[in-house]
C-alpha positions as MATLAB code, in Angstrom:
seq = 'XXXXXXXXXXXXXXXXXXXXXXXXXXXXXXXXXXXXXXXXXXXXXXXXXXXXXXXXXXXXXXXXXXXXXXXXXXXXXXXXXXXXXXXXXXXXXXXXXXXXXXXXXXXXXXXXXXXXXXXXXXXXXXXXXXXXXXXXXXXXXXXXXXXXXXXXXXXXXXXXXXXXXXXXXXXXXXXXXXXXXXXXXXXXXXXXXXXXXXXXXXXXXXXXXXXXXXXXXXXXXXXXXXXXXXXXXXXXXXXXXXXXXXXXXXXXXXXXXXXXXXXXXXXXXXXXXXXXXXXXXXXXXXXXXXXXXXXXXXXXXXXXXXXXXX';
ca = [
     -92.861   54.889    6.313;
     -93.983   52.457    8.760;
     -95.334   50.014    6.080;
     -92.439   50.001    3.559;
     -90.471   49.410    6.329;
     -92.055   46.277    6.983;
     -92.339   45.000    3.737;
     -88.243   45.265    3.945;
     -88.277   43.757    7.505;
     -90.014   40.728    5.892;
     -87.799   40.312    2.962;
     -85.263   40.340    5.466;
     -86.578   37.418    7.028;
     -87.387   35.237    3.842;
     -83.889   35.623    2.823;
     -82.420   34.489    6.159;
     -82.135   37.873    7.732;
     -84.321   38.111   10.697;
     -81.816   39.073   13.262;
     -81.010   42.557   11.120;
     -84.868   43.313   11.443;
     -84.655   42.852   14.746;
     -81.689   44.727   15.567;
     -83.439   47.681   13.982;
     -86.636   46.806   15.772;
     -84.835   47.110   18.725;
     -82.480   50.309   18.316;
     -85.996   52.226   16.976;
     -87.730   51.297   19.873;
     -85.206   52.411   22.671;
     -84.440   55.330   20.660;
     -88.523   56.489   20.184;
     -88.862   55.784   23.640;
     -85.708   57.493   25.061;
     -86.579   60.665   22.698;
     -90.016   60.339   24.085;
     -88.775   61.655   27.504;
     -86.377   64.218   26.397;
     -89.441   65.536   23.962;
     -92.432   65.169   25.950;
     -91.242   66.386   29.551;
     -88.232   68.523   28.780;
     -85.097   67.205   30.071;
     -81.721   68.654   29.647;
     -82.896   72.215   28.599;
     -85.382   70.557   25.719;
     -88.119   72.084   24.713;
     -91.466   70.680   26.810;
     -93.265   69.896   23.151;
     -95.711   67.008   25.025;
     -97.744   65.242   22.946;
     -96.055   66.889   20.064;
     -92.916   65.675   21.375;
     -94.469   62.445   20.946;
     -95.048   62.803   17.453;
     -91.560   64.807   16.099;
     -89.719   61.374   17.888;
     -92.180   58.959   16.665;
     -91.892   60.045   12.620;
     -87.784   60.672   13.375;
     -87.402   56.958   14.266;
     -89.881   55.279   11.515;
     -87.400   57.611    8.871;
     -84.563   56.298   10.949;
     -85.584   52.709   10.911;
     -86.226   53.391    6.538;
     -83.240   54.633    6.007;
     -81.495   51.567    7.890;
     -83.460   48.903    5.996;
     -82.915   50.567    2.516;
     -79.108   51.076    3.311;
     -79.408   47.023    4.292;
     -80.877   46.058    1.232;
     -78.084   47.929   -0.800;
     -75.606   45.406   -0.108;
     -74.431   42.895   -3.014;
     -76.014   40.064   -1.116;
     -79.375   41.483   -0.413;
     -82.567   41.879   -2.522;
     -83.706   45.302   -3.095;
     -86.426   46.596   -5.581;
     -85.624   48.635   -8.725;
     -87.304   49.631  -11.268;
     -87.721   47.195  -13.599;
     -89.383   45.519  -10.468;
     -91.762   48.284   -9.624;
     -92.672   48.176  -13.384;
     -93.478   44.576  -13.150;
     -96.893   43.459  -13.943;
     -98.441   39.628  -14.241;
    -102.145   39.105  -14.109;
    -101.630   35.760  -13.213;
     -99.551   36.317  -10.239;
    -101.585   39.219   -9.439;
    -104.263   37.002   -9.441;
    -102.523   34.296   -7.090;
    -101.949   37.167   -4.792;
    -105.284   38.748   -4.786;
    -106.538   34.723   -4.072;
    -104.609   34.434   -1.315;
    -104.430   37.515    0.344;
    -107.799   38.609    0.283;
    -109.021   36.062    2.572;
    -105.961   36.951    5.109;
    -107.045   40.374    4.854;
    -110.613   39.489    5.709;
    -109.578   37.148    8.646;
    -107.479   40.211   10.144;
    -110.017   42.326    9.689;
    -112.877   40.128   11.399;
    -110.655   38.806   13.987;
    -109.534   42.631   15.105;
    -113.341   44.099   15.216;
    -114.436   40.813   16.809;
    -111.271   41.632   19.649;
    -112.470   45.380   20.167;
    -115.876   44.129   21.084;
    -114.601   42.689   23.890;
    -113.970   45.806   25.503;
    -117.754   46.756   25.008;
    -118.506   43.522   26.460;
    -116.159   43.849   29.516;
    -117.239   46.996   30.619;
    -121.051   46.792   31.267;
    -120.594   44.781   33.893;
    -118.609   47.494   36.280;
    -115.164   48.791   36.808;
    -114.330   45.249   38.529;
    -114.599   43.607   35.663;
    -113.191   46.080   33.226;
    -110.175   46.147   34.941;
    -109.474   43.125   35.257;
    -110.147   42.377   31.410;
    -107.928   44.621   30.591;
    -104.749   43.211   32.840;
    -105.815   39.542   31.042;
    -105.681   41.557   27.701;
    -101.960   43.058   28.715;
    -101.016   39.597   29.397;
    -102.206   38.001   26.744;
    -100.743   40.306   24.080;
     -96.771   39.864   25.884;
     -97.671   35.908   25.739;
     -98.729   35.505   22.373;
     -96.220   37.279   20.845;
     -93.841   34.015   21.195;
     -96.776   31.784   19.259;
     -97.011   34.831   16.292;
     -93.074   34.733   16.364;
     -93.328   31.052   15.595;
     -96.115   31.298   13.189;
     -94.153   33.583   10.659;
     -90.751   31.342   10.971;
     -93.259   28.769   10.322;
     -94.926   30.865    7.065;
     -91.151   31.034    5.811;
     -89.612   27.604    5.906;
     -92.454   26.027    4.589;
     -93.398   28.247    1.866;
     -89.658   28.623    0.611;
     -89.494   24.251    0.740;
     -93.442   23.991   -1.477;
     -91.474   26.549   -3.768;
     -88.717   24.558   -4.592;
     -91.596   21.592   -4.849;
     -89.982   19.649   -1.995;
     -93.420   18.700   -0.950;
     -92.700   15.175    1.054;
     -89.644   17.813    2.871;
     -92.667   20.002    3.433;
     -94.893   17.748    5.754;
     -91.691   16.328    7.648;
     -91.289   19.964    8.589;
     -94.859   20.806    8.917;
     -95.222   17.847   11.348;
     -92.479   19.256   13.326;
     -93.605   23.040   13.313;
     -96.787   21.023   14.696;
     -94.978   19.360   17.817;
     -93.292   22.794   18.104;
     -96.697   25.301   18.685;
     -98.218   22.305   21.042;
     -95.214   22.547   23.289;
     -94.722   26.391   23.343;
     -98.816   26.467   23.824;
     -97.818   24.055   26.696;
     -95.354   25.904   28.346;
     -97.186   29.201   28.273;
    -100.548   27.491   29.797;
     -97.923   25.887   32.681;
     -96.503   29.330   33.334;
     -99.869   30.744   33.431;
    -101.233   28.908   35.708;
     -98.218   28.785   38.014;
     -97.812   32.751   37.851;
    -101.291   33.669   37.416;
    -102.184   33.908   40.879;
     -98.971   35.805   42.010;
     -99.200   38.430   39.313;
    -103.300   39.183   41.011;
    -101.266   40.592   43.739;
     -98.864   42.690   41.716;
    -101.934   45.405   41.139;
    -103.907   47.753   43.021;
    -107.429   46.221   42.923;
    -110.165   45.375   45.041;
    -111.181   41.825   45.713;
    -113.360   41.383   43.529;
    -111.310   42.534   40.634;
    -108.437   40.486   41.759;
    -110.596   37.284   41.750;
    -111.772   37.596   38.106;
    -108.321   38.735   37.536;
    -107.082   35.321   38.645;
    -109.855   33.226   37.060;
    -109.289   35.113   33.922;
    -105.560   34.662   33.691;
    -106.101   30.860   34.657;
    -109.044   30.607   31.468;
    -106.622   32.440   29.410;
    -104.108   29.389   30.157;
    -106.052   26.962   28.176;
    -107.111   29.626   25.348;
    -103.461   30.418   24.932;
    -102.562   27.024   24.751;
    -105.479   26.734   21.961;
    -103.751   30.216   20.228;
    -100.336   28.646   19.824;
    -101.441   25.952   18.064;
    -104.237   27.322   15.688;
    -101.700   30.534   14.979;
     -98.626   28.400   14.126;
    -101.030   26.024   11.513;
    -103.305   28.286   10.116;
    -101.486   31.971    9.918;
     -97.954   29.963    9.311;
     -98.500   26.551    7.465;
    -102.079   26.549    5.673;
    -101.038   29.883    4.100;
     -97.754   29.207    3.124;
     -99.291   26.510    0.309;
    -101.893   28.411   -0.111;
    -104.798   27.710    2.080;
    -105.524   31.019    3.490;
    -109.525   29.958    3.478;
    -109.689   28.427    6.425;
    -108.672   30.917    8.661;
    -111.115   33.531    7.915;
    -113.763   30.331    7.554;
    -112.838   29.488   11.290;
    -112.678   33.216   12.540;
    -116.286   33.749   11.096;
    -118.145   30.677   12.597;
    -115.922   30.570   15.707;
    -116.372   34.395   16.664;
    -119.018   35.595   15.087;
    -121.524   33.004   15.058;
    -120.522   31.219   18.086;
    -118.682   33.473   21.241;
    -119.601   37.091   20.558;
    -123.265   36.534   19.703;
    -123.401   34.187   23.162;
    -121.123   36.925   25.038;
    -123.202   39.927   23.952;
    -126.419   37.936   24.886;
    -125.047   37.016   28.101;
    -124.078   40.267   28.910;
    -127.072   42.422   27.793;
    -130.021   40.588   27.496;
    -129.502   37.761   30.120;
    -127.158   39.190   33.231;
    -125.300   36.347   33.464;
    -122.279   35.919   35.750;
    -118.955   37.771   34.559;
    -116.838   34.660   34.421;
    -119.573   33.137   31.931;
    -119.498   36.039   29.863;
    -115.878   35.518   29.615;
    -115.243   32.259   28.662;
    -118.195   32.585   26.233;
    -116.291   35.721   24.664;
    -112.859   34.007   24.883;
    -113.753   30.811   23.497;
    -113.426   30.805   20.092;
    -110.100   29.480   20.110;
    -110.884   26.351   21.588;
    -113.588   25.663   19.501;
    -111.037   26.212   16.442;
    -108.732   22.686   18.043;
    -111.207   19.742   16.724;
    -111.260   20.515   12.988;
    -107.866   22.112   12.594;
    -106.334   18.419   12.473;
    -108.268   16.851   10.084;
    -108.184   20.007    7.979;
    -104.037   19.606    8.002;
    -103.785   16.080    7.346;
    -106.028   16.867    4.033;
    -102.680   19.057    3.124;
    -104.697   21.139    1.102;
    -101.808   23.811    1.770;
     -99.316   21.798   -0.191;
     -99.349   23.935   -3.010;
     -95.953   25.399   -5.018;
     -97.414   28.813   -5.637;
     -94.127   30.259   -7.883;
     -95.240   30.942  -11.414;
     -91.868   29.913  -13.284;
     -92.869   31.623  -16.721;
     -95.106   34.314  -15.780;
];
């Protein structure tokens, strides 16, 4: 239920729609989560179900959230799948789709493995170090969400302007979705930095934990900074004409040949120094900056990817 509800959520957003998707989101969430307690510890003369709780609310709300999207997509103004759609079949566009999602999917997939093996990495050293990884981890996932936010507005506009073959529109845009992901990458390092140090004392850690913890948040500054931009350009833009190469080209040499092999080295074969370990592991994104430019102003992703006739 889960995924053809967010198939619908993105239709909603390529035809304008975002803020119904995230009404839902929102209503789904507060609901699973206020079911959650009534389910899981009993209140108000409920049943104490537990884990089980857990799992009644969370398949309720998915249905709920279904139900709301295909009611949404019901309306005269909407598009909604039928069956002449679902009986729809072009090789060629199935082609174009298999081209360009195939190398998304294998991006994804290399870039989520390559993030779980930071966990193995981050806890050989000791408990220290573990938890302080995994507060930097927290963080990181609340911060990024902005940049991923911006990189899917930025997937949108551009793709729906190179499929009406305004291409010269297209790079006046993509120039300004540019300016856009180096700000907000700006702003999150600033508040990192500033904030960093002040949310070290907001946990219960020892010293040495909260000292990585700080030098880790301050590191992930700069790498977040790197995120914002590479996510908006290369998971937004580059894809949206097309160029969905690069990204699983730059997740493969950055991660895999580059900051895990050094990081797992570091940390089991050489002993070196948390901190190095670290930045080693959580470096691929700044190795992505220096060829992301001149791979943009090639504007290989200008590309109108609608097949009129087929």
């Amino acid at each position: 239920m889960s995924g053809i509800t967010q198939c619908y959520y993105l239709k909603m957003k390529i035809e304008g729609k975002a803020s119904i998707s995230v009404i839902i989101s929102i209503v789904t969430l507060i609901t699973d989560v206020v079911l959650d307690m009534f389910l899981i510890y009993g209140l108000a003369g409920v049943p104490r179900l537990g884990a089980v709780g857990s799992a009644y609310s969370t398949v309720f709300v998915e249905l709920i959230g279904l139900i709301w999207c295909v009611a949404i997509s019901c309306r005269k103004d909407s598009i909604r799948p039928d069956w002449q759609g679902i009986k729809w079949f072009s090789p060629a566009v199935t082609k174009d789709f298999v081209k360009l999602a195939l190398p998304m999917l294998g991006s994804s997939l290399a870039w989520g493995l390559g993030f779980s093996m930071h966990s193995l990495i981050m806890g050989h050293p000791g408990s220290d170090a573990t938890a302080a990884a995994s507060i930097t981890s927290v963080v990181q996932e609340i911060v990024t969400c902005v940049c991923k936010g911006i990189s899917a507005g930025a997937g949108i506009i551009i793709g729906k302007l190179l499929g009406r073959s305004l291409f010269d529109k297209a790079k006046i845009y993509g120039r300004k979705l540019c300016h856009i992901s180096f700000w907000a990458g700006g702003i999150h390092m600033a508040l990192l930095c500033v904030l960093g140090p002040v949310l070290a004392y907001c946990f219960v850690l020892t010293e040495t934990a909260r000292s990585y913890l700080i030098m880790m948040l301050l590191f992930m500054a700069l790498y977040v900074f790197a995120y914002s931009i590479n996510t908006v350009i290369v998971c937004g833009i580059f894809p949206a004409g097309g160029d969905a190469k690069y990204d699983a080209l730059s997740v493969f040499f950055a991660s895999w040949c580059f900051s895990l092999p050094l990081a797992l080295l570091g940390t089991f074969v050489f002993d070196w120094p948390v901190m190095v370990v670290y930045i080693l592991m959580c470096a691929d994104e700044i190795i992505k900056l220096p060829w992301l430019y001149p791979r943009y102003r090639k504007y290989l992703w200008v590309n109108n990817l609608t097949r009129e006739g087929a």
